[in-house]
C-alpha positions as CSV (number, residue, x, y, z in Angstrom):
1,X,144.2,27.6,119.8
2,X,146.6,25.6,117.3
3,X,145.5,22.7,115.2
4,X,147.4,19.6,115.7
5,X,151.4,19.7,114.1
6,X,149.5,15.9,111.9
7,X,147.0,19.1,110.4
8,X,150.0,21.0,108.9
9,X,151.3,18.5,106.0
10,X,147.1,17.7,105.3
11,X,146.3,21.7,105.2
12,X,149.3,22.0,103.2
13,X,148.8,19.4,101.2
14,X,145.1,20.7,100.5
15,X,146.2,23.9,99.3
16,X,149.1,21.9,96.8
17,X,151.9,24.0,97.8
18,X,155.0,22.0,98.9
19,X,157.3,22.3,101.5
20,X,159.8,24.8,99.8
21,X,156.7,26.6,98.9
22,X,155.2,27.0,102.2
23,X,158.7,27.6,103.5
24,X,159.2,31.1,101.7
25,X,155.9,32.2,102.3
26,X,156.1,31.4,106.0
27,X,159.8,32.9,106.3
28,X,161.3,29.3,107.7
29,X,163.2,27.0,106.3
30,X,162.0,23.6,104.2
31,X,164.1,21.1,107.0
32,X,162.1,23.1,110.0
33,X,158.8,21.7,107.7
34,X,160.5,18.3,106.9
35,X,161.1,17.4,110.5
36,X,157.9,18.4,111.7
37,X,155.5,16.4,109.4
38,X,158.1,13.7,110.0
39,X,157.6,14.2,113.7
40,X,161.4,14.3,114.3
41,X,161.1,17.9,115.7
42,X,159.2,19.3,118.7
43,X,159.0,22.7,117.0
44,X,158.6,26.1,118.9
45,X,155.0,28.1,119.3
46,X,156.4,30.7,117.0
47,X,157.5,28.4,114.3
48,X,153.9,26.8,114.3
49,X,152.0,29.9,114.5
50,X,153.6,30.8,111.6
51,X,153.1,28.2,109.8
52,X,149.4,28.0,110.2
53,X,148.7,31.6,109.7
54,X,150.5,31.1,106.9
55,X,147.9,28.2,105.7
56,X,145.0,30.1,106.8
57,X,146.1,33.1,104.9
58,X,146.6,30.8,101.8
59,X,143.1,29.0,102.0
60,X,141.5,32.7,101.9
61,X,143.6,33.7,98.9
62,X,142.9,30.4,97.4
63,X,139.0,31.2,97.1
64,X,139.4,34.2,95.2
65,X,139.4,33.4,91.5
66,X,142.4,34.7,90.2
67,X,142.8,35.6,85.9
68,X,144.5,32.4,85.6
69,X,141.2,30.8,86.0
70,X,139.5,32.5,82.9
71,X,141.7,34.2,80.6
72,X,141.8,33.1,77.2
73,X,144.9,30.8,75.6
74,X,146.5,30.8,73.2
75,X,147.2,34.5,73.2
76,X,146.3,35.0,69.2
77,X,148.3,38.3,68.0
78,X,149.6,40.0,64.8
79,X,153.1,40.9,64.2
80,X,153.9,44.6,63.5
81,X,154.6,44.4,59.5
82,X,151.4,42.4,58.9
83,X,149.0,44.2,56.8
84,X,145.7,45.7,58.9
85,X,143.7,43.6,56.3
86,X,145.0,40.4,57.8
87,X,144.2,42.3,60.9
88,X,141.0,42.6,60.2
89,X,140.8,39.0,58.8
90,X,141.8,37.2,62.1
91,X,139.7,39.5,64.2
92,X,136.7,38.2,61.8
93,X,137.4,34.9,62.0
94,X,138.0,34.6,65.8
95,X,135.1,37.2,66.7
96,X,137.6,39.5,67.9
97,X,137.7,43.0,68.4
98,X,141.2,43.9,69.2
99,X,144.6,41.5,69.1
100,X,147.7,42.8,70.9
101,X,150.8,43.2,68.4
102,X,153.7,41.2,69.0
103,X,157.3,41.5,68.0
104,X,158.8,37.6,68.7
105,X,157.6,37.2,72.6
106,X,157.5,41.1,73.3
107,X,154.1,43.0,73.3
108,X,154.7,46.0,71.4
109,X,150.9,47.4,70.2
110,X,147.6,46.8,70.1
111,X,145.0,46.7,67.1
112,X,141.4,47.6,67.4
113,X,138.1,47.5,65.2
114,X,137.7,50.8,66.6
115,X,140.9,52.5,66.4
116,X,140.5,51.3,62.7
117,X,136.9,52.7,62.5
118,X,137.6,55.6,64.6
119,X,140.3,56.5,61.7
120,X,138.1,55.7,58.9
121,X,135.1,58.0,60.0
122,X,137.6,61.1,60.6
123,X,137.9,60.7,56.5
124,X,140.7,58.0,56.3
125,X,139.6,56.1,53.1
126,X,138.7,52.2,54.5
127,X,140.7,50.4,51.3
128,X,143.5,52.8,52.1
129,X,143.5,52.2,56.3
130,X,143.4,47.9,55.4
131,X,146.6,48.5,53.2
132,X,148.4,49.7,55.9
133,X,150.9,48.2,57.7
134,X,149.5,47.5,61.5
135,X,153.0,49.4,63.3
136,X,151.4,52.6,61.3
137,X,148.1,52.5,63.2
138,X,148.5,50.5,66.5
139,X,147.9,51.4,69.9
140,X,149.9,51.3,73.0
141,X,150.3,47.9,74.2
142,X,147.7,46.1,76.4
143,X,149.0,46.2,80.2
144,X,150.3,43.0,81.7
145,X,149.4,40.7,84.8
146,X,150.6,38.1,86.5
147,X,148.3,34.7,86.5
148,X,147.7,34.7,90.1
149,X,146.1,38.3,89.8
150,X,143.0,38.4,92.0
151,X,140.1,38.8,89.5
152,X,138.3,41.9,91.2
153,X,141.7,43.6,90.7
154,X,140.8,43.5,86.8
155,X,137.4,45.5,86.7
156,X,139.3,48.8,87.0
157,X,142.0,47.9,84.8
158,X,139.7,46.4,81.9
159,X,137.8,50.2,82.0
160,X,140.2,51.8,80.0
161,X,142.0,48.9,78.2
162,X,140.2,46.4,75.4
163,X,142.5,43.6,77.7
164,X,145.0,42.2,79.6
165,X,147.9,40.0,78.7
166,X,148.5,37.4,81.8
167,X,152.2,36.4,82.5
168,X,154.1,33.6,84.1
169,X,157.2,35.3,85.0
170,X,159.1,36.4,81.7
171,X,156.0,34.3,79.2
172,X,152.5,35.6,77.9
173,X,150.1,32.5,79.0
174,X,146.9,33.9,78.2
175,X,145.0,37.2,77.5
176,X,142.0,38.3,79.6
177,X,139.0,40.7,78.1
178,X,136.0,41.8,79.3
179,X,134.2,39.5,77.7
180,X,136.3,36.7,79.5
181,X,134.8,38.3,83.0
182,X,131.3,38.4,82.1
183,X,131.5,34.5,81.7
184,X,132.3,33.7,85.0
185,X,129.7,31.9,87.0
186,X,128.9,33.2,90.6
């Protein structure tokens, strides 16, 4: 059975998502939603069913934390000419143990402790490592999700990466480690 058409501007207004919103995700248009929670419209079954499947399906995807909720901001990062000293230095200082490399708003490395250890006990001499420039020992860049990335999707992924730079369309927002998900409360 159907709520009430007075329950869809209150469910939608629970979830905050506005007309326009609710519109695309239900596949009708923003009047159609306008009209009804103005009561102008007598709307079909169809139209309503979808609507409020559509607000049910939202409420469920709303109670999974997403990596929005916990990443880490500002995204702190090294530029590819820096020196692996300085590296080194912010790691220290922030208690990190790997940064991602920018070049201007584009991810193009990573930097690790232990790809800098890793290198140093293979017979690389430390002083000589910490001179170097980081785009001569950087990693592949860490992977990239959006913010509204459930956060059970990032268990897998955080496996075999030291993180996880979160986006908002085209912009780095945050940066999500392991660390980050072993702070979240159940």
């Amino acid at each position: 059975m159907l709520p009430t058409l007075d329950e869809i501007p209150k469910r939608r207004k629970a979830l905050g998502l506005t007309q326009s919103r609710l519109a695309e995700l239900a596949g009708v248009s923003q009047s159609i939603i306008a009209k009804i929670e103005s009561g102008s419209v007598d709307p079909s079954y169809s139209i309503v069913k979808r609507l409020v499947e559509t607000l049910e399906k939202q409420s469920v995807d709303t109670a999974r934390p997403r990596v929005s909720e916990i990443m880490s901001r500002p995204v702190i990062s090294v530029s590819r000419t820096q020196l692996v000293r300085e590296a080194v230095d912010l790691m220290r200082r922030r208690g990190y143990s790997q940064l991602p490399v920018f070049e201007g708003t584009r991810c193009v490395g990573s930097i690790s402790e232990k790809t800098i250890l890793d290198r140093a006990a293979r017979g690389e001499p430390l002083e000589s490592l910490l001179n170097n420039r980081v785009r001569d020992i950087m990693d592949s860049p860490l992977p990239t999700v959006s913010e509204d990335t459930p956060l059970e999707m990032m268990l897998g992924l955080l496996q075999g990466n030291y993180g996880v730079l979160v986006t908002r369309g085209e912009n780095t927002i945050g940066i999500l480690t392991k660390s980050d998900i072993l702070k979240v409360k159940r």
